[in-house]
LODODREN-835446 format. One record per residue: x, y negated, z of N, C-alpha, C, CB in turn. Coordinates in nm, 4 decimals, padded with zeros to 6 digits, always signed. Atoms other than C-alpha are relative to their C-alpha. Glycine has a CB too. Layout:
! LODODREN-835446
{site {X Y Z} {X Y Z} {X Y Z} {X Y Z}} ...
! end
This chain:
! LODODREN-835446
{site {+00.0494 -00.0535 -00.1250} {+01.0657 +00.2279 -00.1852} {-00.1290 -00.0704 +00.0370} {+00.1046 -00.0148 +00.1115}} {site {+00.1256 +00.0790 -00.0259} {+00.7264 +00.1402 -00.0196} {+00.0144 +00.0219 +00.1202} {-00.1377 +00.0333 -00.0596}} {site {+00.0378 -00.0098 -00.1728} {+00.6718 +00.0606 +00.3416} {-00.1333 -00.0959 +00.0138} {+00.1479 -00.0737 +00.1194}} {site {+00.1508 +00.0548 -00.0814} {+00.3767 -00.0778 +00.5617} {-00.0109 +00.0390 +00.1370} {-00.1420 +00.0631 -00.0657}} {site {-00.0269 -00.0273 -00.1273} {+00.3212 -00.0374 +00.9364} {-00.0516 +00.1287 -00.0058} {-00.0533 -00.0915 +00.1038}} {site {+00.0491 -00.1429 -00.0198} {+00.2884 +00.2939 +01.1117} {-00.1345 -00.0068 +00.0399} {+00.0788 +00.0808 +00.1037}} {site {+00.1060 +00.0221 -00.0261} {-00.0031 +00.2057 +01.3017} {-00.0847 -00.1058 -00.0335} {+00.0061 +00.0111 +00.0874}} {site {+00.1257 +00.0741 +00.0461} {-00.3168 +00.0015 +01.1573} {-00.1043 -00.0734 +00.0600} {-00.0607 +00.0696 -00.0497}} {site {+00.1366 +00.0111 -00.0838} {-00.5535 -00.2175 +01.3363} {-00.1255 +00.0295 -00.0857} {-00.0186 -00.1518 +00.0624}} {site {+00.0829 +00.0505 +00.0941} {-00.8611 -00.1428 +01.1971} {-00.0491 -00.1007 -00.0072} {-00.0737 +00.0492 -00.0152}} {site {+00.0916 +00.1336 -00.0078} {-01.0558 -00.4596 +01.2778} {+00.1030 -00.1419 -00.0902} {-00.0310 -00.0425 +00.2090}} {site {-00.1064 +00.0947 +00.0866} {-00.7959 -00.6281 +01.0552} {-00.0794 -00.0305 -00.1203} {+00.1544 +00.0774 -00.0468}} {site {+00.0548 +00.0308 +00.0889} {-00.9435 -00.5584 +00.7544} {+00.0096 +00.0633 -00.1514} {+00.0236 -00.1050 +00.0128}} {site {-00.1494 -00.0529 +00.0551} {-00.6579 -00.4776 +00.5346} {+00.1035 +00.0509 +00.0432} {+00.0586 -00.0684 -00.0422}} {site {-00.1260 +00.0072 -00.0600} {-00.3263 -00.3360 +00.5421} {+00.0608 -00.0378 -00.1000} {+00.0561 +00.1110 +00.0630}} {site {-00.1166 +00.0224 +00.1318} {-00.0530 -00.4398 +00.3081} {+00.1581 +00.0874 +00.0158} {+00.0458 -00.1922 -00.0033}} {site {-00.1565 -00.0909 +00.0532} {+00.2655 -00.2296 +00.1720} {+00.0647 -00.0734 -00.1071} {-00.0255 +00.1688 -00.0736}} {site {-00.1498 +00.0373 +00.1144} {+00.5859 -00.3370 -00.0171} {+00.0481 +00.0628 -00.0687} {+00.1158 -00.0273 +00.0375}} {site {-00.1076 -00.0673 +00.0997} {+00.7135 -00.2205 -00.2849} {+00.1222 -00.0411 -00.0021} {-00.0297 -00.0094 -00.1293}} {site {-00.1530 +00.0542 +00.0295} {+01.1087 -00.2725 -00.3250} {+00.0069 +00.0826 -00.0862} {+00.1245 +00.0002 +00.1057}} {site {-00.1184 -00.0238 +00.0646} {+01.3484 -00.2347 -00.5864} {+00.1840 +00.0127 +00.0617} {-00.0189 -00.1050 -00.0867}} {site {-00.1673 -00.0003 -00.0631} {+01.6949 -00.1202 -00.4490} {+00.1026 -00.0913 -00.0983} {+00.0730 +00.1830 -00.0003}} {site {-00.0687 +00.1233 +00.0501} {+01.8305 -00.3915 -00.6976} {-00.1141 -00.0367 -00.1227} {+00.1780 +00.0324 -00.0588}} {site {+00.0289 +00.0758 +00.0830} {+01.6979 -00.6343 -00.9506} {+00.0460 +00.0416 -00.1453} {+00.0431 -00.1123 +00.0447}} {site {-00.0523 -00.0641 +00.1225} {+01.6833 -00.5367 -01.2931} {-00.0288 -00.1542 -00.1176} {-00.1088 +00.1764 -00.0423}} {site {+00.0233 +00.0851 +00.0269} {+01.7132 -00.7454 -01.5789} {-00.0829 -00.0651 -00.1377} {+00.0898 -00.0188 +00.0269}} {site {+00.1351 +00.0225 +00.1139} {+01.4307 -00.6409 -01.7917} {-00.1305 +00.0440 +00.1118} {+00.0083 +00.1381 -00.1769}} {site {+00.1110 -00.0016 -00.0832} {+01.0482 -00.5968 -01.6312} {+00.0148 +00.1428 +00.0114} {-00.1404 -00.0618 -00.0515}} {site {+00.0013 -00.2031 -00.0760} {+01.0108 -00.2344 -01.4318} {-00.1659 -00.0085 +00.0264} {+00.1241 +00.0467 +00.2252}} {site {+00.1238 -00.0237 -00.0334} {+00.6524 -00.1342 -01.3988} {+00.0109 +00.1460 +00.0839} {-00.0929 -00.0027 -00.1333}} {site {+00.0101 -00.0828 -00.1201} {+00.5573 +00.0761 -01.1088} {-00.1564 +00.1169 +00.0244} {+00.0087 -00.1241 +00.1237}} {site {+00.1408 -00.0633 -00.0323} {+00.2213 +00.3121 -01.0705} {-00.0120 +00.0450 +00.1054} {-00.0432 +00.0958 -00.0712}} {site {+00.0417 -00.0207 -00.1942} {+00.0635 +00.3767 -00.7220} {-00.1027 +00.0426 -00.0227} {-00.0190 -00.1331 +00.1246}} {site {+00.1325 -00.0150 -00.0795} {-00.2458 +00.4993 -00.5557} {+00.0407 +00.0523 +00.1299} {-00.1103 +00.0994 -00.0691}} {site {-00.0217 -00.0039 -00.1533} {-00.3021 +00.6071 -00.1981} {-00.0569 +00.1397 +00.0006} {-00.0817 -00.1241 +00.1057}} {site {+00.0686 -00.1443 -00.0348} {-00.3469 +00.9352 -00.0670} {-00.0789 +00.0142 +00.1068} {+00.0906 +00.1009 +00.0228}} {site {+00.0510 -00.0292 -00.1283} {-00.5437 +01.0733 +00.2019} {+00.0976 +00.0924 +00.0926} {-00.1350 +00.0672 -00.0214}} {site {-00.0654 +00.0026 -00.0335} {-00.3515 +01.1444 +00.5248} {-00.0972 +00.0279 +00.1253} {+00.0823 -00.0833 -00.0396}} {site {+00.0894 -00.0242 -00.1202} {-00.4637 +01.1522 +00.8896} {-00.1374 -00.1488 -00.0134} {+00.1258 -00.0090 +00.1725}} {site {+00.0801 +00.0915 +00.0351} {-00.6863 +00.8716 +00.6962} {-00.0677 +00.0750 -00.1097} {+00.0651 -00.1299 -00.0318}} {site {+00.0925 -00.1024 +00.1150} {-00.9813 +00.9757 +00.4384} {-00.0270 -00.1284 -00.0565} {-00.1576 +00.1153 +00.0504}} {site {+00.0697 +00.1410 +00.1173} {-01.0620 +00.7010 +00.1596} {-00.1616 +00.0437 -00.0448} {+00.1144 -00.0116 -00.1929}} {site {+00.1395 -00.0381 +00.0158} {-01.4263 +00.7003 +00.1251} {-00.0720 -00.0597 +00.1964} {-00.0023 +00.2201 -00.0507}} {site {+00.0335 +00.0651 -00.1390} {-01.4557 +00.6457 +00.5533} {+00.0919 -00.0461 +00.0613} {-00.0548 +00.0742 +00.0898}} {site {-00.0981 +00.0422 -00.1234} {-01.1303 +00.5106 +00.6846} {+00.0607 -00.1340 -00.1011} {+00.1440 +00.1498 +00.0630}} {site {-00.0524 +00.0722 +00.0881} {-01.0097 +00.3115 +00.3563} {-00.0571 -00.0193 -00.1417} {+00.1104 +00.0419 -00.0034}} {site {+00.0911 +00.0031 +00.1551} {-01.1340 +00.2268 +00.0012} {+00.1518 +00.0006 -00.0951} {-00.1315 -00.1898 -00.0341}} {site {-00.1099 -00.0666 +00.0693} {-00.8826 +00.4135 -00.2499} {+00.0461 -00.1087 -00.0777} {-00.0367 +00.1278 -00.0848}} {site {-00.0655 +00.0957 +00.0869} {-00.6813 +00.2066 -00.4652} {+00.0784 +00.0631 -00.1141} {+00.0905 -00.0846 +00.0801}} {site {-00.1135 -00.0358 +00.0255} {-00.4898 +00.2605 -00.7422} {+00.0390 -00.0343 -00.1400} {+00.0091 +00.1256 +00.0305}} {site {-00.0159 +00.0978 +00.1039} {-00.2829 +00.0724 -01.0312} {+00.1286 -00.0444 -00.0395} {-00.0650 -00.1058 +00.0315}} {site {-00.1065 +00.0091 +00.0399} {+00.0388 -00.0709 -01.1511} {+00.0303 -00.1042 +00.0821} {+00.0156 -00.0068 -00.1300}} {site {-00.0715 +00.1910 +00.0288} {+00.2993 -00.3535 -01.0223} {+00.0764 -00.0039 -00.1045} {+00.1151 -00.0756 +00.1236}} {site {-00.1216 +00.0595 +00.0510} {+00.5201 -00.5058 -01.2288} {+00.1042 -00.0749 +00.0196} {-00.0162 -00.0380 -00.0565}} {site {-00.1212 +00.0328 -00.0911} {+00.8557 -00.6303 -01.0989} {+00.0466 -00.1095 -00.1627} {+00.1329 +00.1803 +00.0712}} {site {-00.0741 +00.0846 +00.0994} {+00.9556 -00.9656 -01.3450} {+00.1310 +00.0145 -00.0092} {-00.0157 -00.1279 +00.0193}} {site {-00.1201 -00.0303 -00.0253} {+01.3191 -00.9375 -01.4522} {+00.0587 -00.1710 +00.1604} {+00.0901 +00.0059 -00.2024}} {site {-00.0439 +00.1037 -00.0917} {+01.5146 -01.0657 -01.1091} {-00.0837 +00.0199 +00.1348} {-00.0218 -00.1489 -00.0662}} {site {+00.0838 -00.0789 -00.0845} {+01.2332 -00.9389 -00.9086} {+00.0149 +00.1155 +00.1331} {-00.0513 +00.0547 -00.0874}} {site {-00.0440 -00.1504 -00.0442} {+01.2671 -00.6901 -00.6652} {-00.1041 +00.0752 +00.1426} {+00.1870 -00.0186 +00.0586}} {site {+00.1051 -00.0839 -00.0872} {+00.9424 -00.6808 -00.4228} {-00.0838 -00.0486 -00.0503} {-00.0144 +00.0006 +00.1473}} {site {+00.1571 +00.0244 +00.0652} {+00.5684 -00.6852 -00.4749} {-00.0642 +00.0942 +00.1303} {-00.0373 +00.0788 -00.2027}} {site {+00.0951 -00.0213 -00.1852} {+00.2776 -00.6199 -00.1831} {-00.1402 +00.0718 -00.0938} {-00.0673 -00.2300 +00.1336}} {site {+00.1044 -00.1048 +00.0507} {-00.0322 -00.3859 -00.2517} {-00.0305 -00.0018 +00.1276} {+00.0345 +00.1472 -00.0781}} {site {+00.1285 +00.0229 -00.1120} {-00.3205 -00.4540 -00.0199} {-00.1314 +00.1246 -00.0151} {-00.0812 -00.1774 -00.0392}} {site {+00.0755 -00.1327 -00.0135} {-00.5603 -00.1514 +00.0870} {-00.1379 -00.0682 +00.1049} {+00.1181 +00.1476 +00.0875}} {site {+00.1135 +00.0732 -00.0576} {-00.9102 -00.2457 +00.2144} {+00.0101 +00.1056 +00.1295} {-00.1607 -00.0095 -00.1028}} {site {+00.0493 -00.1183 -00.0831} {-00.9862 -00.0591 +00.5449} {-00.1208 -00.0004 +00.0651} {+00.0824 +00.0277 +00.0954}} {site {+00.1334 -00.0148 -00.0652} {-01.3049 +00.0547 +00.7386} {+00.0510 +00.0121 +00.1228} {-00.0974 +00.1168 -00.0432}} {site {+00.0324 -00.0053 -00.1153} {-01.3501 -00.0243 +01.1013} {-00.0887 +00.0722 +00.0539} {-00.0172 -00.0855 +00.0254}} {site {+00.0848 -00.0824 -00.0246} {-01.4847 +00.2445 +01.2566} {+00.0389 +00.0725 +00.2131} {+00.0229 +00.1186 -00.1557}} {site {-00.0163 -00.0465 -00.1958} {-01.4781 +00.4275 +01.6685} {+00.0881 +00.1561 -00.0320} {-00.2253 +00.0455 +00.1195}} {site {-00.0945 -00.1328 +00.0288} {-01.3045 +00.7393 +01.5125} {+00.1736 -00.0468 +00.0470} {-00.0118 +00.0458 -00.2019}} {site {-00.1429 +00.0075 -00.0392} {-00.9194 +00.7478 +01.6443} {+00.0736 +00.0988 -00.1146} {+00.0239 +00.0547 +00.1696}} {site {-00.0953 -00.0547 +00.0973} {-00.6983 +00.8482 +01.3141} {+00.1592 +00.0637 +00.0583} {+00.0226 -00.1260 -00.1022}} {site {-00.1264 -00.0393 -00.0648} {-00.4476 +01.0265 +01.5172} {+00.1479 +00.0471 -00.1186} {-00.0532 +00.1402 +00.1017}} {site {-00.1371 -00.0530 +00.0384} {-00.0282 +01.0773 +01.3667} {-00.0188 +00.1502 -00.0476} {+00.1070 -00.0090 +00.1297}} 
! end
């Protein structure tokens, strides 16, 4: 599963998301991601990302950091 907050400051900088594993495995799990666009646009609200984790055996979270743009636009829900 992946979570991260609902709402974003921009002037933060970043946001960060979690990956979980609903259990620990006890060989390595590799994972592939990128980010979509949403009531956010990558290019003016975020800088796209996108790439693998890998979960060591025993493992079971890992964090994926997203750059963001500070801007006067309101990204409304």
């Amino acid at each position: 599963s992946i979570s991260g907050p609902g709402d974003v400051n921009e002037a933060a900088g970043t946001v960060t998301y979690t990956v979980s594993l609903s259990s620990a495995n006890a060989a390595p799990v590799s994972v592939n991601y990128s980010t979509a666009n949403g009531s956010a646009v990558a290019g003016s609200d975020y800088t796209a990302v996108a790439g693998n984790v890998t979960f060591a055996p025993g493992e079971t979270s890992k964090t994926i950091t997203v750059a963001i743009s500070n801007d006067t636009v309101f990204e409304g829900a």
